[in-house]
C-alpha positions as CSV (number, residue, x, y, z in Angstrom):
1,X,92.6,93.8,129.8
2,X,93.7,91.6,126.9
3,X,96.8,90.9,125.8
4,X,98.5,91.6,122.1
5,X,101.8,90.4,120.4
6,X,102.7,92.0,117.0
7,X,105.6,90.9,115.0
8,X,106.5,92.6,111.4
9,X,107.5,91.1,108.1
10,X,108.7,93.5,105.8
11,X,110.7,96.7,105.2
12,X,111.5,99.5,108.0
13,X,108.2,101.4,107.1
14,X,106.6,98.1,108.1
15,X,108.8,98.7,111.6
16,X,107.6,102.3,111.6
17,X,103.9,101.2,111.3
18,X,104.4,98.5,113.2
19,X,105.1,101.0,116.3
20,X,102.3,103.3,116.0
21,X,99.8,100.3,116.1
22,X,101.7,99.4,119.4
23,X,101.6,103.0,120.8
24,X,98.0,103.4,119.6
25,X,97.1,99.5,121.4
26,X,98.7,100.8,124.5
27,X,97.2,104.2,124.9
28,X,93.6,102.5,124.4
29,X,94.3,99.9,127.7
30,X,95.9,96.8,125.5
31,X,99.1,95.4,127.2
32,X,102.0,93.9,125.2
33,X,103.4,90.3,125.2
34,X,106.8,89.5,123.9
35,X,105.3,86.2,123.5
36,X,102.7,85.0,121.1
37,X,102.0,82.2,123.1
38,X,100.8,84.2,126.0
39,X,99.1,86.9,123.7
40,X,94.7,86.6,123.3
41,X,95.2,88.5,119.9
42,X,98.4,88.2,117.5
43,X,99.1,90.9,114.7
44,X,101.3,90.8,111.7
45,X,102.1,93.3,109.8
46,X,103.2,92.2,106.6
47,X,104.6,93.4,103.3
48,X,103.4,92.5,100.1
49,X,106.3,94.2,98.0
50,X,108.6,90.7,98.5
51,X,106.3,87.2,98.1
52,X,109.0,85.8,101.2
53,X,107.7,88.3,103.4
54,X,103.5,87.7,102.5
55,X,104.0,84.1,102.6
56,X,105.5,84.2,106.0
57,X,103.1,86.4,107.3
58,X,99.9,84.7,106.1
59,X,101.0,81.8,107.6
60,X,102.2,83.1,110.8
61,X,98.5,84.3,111.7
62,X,97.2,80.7,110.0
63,X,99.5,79.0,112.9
64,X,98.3,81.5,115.6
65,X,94.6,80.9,114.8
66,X,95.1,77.0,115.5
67,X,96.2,78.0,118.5
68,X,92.7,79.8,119.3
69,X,94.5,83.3,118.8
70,X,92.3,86.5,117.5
71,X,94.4,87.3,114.3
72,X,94.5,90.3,112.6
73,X,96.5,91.4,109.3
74,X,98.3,94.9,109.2
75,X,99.7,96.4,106.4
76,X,100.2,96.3,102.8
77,X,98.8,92.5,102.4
78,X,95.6,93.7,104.2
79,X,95.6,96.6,101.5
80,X,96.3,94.8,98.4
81,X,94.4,91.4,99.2
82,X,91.0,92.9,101.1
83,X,88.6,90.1,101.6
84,X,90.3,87.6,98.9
85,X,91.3,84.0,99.9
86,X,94.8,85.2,101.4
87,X,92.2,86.7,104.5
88,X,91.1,83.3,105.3
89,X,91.8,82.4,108.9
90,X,92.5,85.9,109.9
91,X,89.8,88.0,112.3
92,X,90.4,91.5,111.0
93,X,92.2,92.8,108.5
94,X,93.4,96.5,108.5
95,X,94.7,98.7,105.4
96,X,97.9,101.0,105.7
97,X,95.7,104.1,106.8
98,X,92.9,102.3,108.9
99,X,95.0,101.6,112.2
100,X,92.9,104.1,114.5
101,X,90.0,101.8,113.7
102,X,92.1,99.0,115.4
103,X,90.7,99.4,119.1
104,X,87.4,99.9,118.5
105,X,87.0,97.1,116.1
106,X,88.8,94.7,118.5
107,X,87.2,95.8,121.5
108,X,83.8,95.1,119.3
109,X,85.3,91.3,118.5
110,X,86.2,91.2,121.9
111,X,82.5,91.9,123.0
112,X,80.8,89.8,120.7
113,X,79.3,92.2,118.4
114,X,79.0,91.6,114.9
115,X,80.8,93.9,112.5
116,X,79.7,95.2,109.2
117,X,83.3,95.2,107.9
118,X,85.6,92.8,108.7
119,X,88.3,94.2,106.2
120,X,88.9,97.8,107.0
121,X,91.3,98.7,104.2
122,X,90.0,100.1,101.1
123,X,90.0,104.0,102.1
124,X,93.3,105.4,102.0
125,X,92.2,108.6,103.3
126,X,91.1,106.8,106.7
127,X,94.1,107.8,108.1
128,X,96.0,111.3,107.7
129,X,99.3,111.9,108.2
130,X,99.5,114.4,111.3
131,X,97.7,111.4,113.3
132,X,100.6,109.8,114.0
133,X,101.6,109.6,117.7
134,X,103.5,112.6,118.1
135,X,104.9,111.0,122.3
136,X,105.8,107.8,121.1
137,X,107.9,106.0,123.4
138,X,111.0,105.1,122.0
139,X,112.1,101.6,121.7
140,X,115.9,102.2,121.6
141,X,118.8,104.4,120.3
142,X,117.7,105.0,117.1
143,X,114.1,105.1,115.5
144,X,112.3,106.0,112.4
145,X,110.1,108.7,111.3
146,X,108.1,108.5,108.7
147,X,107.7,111.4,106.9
148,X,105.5,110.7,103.9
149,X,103.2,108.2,102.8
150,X,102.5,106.5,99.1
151,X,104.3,106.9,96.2
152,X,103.7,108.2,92.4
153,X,106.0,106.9,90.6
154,X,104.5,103.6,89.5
155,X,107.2,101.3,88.5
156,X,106.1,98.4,86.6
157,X,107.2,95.9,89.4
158,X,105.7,97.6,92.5
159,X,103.0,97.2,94.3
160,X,103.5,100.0,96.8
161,X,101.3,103.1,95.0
162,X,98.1,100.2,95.1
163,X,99.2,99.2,99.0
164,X,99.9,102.8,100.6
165,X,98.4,105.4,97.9
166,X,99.6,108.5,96.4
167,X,102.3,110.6,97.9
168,X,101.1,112.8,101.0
169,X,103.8,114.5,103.3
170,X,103.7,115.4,107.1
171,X,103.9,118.8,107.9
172,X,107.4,119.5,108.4
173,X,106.4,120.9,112.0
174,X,105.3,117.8,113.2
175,X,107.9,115.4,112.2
176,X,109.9,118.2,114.0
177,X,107.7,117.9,116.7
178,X,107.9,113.7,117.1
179,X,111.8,113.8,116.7
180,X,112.2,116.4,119.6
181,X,110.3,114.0,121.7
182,X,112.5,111.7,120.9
183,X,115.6,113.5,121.2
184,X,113.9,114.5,125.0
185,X,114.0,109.9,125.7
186,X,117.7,109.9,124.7
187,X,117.6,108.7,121.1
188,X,120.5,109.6,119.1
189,X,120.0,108.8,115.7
190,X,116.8,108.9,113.2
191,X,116.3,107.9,110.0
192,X,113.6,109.4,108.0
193,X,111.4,107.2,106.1
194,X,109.5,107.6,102.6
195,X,108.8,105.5,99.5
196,X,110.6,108.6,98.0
197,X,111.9,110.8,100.2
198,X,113.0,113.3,97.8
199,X,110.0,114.2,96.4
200,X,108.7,115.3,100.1
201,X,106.5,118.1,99.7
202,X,104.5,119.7,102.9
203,X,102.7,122.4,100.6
204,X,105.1,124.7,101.9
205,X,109.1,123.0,102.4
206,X,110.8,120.5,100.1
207,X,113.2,117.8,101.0
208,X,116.4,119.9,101.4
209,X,114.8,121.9,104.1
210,X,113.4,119.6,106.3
211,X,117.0,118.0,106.7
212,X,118.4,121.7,107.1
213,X,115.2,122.4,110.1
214,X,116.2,119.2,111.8
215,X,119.8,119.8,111.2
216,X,119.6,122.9,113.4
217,X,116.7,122.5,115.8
218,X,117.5,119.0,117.0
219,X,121.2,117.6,118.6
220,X,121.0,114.0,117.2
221,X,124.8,112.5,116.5
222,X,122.9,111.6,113.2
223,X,120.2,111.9,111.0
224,X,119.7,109.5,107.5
225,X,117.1,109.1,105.0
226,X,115.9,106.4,103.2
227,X,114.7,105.6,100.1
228,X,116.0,108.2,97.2
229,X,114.8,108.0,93.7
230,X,118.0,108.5,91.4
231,X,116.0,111.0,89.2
232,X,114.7,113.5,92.4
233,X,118.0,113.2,94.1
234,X,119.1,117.1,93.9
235,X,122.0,118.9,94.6
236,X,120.3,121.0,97.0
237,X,120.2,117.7,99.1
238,X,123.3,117.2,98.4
239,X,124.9,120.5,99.7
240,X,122.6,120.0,102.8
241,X,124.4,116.6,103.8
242,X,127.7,118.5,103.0
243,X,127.2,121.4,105.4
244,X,125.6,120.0,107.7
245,X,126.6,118.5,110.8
246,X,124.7,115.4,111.6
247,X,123.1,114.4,108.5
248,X,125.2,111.5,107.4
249,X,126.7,110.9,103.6
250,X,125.2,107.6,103.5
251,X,122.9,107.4,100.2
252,X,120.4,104.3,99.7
253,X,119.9,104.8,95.4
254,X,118.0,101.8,94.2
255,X,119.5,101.2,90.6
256,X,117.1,98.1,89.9
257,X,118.6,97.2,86.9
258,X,121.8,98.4,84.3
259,X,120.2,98.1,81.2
260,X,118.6,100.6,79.6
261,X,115.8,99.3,78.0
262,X,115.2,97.0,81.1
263,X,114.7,100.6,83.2
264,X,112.6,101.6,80.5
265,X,110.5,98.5,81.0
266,X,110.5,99.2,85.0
267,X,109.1,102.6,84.5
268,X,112.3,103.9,86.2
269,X,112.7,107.1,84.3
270,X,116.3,107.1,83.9
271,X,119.2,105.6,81.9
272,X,122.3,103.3,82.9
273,X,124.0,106.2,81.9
274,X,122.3,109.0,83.7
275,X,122.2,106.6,86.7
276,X,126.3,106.4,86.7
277,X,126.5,110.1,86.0
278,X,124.5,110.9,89.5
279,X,126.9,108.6,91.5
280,X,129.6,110.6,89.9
281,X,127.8,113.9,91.1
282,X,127.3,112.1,94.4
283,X,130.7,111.7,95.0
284,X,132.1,115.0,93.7
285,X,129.9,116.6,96.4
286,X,130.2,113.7,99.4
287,X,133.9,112.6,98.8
288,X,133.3,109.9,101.7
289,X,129.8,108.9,100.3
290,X,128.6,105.5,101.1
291,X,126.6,104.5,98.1
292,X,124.2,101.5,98.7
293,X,121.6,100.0,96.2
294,X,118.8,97.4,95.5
295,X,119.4,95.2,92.5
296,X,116.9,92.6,91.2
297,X,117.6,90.0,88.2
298,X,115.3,88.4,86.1
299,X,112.7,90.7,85.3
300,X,110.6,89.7,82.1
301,X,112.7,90.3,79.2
302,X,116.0,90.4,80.6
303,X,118.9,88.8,78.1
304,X,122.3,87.8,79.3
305,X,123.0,91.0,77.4
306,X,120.9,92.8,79.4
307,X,122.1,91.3,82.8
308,X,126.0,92.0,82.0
309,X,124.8,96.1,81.8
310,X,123.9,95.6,85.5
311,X,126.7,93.8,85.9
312,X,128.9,96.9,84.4
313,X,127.0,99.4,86.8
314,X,128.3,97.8,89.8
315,X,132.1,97.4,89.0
316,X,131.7,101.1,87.5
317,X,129.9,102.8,90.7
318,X,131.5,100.1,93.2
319,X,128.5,100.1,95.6
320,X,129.4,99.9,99.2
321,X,126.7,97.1,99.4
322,X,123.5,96.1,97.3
323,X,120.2,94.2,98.3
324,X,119.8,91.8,95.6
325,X,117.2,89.8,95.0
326,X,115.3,87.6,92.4
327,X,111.9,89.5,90.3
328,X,108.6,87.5,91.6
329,X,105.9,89.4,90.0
330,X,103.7,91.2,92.4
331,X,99.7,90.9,91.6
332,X,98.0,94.2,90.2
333,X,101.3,95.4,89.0
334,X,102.1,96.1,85.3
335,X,104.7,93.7,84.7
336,X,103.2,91.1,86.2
337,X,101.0,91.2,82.9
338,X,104.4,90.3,80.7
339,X,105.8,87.3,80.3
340,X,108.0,85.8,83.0
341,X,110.3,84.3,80.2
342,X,113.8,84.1,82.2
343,X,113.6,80.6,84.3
344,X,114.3,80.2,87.9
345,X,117.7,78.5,87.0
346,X,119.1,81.4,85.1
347,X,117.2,84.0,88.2
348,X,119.2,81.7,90.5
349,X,122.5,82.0,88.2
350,X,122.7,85.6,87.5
351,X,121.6,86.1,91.4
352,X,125.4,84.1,92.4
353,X,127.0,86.0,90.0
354,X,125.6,89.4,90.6
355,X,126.5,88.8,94.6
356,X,130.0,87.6,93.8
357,X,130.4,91.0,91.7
358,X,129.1,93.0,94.4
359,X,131.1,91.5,96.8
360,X,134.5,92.4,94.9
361,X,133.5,95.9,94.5
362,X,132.4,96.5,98.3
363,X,135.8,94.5,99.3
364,X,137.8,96.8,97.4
365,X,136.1,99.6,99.1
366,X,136.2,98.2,102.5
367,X,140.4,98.0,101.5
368,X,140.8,101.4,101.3
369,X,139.1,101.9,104.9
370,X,142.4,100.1,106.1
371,X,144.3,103.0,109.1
372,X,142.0,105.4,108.4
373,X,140.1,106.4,111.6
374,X,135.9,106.5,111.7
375,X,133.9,107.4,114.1
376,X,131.5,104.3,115.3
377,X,128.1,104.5,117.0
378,X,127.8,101.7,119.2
379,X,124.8,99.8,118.7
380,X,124.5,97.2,120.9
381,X,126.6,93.7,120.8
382,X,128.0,91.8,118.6
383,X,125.6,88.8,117.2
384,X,128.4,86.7,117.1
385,X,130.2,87.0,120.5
386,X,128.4,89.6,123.0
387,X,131.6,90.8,125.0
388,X,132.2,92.9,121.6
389,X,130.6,96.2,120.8
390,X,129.0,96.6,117.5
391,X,128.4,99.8,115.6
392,X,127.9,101.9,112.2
393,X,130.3,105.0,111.0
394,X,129.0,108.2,109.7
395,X,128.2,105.8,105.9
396,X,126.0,103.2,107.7
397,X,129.1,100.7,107.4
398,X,128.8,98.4,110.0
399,X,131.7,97.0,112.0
400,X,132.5,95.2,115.4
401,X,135.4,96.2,117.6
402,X,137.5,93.9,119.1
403,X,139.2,94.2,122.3
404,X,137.7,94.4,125.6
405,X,135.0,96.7,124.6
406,X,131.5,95.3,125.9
407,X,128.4,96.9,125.5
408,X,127.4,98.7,129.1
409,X,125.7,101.7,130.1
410,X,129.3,103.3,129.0
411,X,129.3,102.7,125.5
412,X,126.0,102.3,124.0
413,X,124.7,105.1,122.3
414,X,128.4,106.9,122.5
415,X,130.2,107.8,119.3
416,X,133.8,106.3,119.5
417,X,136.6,106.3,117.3
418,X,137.8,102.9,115.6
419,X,140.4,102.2,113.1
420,X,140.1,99.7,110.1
421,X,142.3,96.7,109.7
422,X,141.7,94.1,107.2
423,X,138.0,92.9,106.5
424,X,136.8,89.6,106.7
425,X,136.1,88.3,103.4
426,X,132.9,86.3,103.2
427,X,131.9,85.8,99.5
428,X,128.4,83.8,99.1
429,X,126.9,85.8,102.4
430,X,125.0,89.0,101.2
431,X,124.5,90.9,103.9
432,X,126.9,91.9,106.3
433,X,129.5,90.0,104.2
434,X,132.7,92.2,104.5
435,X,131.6,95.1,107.6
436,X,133.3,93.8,110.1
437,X,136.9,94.4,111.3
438,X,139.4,92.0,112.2
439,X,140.5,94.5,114.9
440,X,140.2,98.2,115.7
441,X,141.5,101.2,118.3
442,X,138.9,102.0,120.6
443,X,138.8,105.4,122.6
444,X,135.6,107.2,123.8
């Protein structure tokens, strides 16, 4: 039977996607490659919300046909681009809601027979919801479920309600049903997945009590959600994190921008003030909160004036870390009809000096983590040096523990108890830049 490699570009619905494909390949007699090189047919499944991530997964497939590969597109490029030029060199091309067409259509390829559609990715409704593998295998300690698909909200910038469609929710019982199976392989942690996961709606339970039904039916160390809209983030999802007890009090609150008529020009549907006064709410419920955020500079019409309002945001909230990056308008959006008017010299400017701010603010948090005592979920090891554990608290901060802790069949997957010394300060790195410990107390 032939052979398949897929490799993902893109967010962690793109990993969640990205999965299913694989689960749905294997069940229908494909066998995986870790390997590209050794694969007959190479998949990418590739966002289209970030131009970094399309462009390096356009040309991935490009450098996989040279090599005699049969290429096919997944995802949100294959939605948004159909049969335009960015197709060329690919095979087949499948929308966000067409994967069960995937092994007929390659087995047909493979076969020789012509098909009438080479792009399958027009019909959102290809695709429902409750099709999902409910007996995935899991991959590792912790996995995603997705629990709702598309979004409504149409910011100006986004491309996602055009690449994945309107909002439709999973029946609460069946994302019950896939996290008890994989609760049953050993997986202790799961992180639900939406472009708004607080507007979830089955037809019959909101938000708030799916995370009280997985709360109590499942034995997960923990369970976290990602992405919240600041204007649906409610208190009833608030006092569900607070009494329960393994829903974490980390919250992922995209702020986008500080300044009030730049939201306005997002479509965002809130103000820098109403934005800081939900952090504040956040807080009052979830003393120990982590608050983490997505910041972008340079969208069309934003002034210095305008830039220093975000900049006020995050030394008033004090984010415990923010994914910042530079506007690129998105084709088919709204704003990609205004005038890009801020160069790529002040994007790159504001971009340093929005990191540096984050940086002080997330130090200063990290600071106050000094002797207190956190309970880590060990990971796996250490990028840097793999005799070291590595591992998130309850707040999705991540840390590594020093001392003769390696990662073995004894620690991975356990919840052990570390205590915070001084961070590593690394200004200029985004990511990662101050979660890790110089040292820490270990005992399991």
């Amino acid at each position: 039977m032939k052979k398949f490699y897929i490799r993902t570009f893109g967010c962690q619905m793109n990993v969640y996607d990205s999965r299913l494909v694989r689960e749905i390949l294997l069940s229908s007699g494909f066998v995986e490659v870790q390997n590209p090189e050794d694969a007959d047919i190479v998949l990418s499944n590739t966002c289209s919300v970030r131009q970094k991530a399309e462009e390096r997964g356009v040309k991935f497939l490009r450098d996989m046909k040279k090599l005699g590969k049969i290429t096919v597109m997944l995802g949100c490029v294959a939605q948004q681009h159909g049969g335009e030029e960015v197709i060329e060199g690919v095979d087949l091309a499948f929308g966000t809601r067409s994967y069960r067409l995937i092994p007929h259509a390659l087995q047909s390829l493979l076969n020789g027979s012509l098909l009438e559609e080479r792009i399958m990715a027009r019909d959102f409704g290809l695709l429902e919801l409750t099709d999902a593998p409910l007996k995935r295998k899991a991959t590792g300690i912790s996995e995603f479920i997705n629990i709702m698909q598309g979004c409504d909200n149409f910011c100006s910038y986004c491309i996602v309600p055009y690449t994945r469609g309107r909002e439709v929710s999973r029946p609460a019982e069946h994302i019950i049903k896939e996290a008890k199976n994989l609760e049953k392989q050993g997986v202790v942690e799961i992180t639900l997945l939406g472009q708004n996961v607080n507007s979830y709606f089955d037809g019959r339970f909101q938000f708030y009590e799916l995370l009280q039904f997985l709360d109590r039916e499942t034995n997960f160390l923990r369970i976290r959600f990602t992405t919240s809209h600041p204007r649906d983030l409610t208190y009833s999802v608030l006092r569900t994190i607070a009494e329960s007890k393994s829903i974490t009090d980390w919250i992922h609150l995209p702020l986008q921008a500080g300044s009030t008529k730049i939201l306005k020009m997002m479509r965002r549907g809130y103000t820098k003030d109403e934005y800081i006064e939900i952090t504040k709410n956040i807080r009052k419920v979830l003393p120990e909160a982590t608050i983490t955020t997505d910041i972008m500079v340079g969208f069309p019409g934003e002034t210095e004036a305008d830039f220093e309002e975000t900049i006020d945001v995050v030394r008033t909230v004090k984010f415990d870390h923010a994914f910042t990056f530079i506007y690129s308008p998105r084709p088919g959006t709204a704003a990609a009809r205004l005038k890009d008017d801020v160069t790529p010299e002040e994007k790159g400017k504001r971009l340093r000096v929005l990191i540096e701010e984050v940086n002080k603010a997330a130090h200063e948090k990290r600071v106050q983590m000094i002797g207190k005592f956190y309970e880590f979920l060990v990971e796996g090891h250490s990028r840097k040096d793999s005799s070291l554990s590595a591992g998130r608290n309850r707040g999705f901060i991540k840390g590594v523990i020093l001392g003769n802790y390696p990662v073995g069949t004894y620690l991975l997957g356990k919840v052990i108890d570390v205590r915070g010394l001084a961070p590593i300060v690394k200004p200029i790195k985004v990511i990662d830049h101050f979660e890790l410990f110089e040292n820490a107390t270990v005992s399991v």
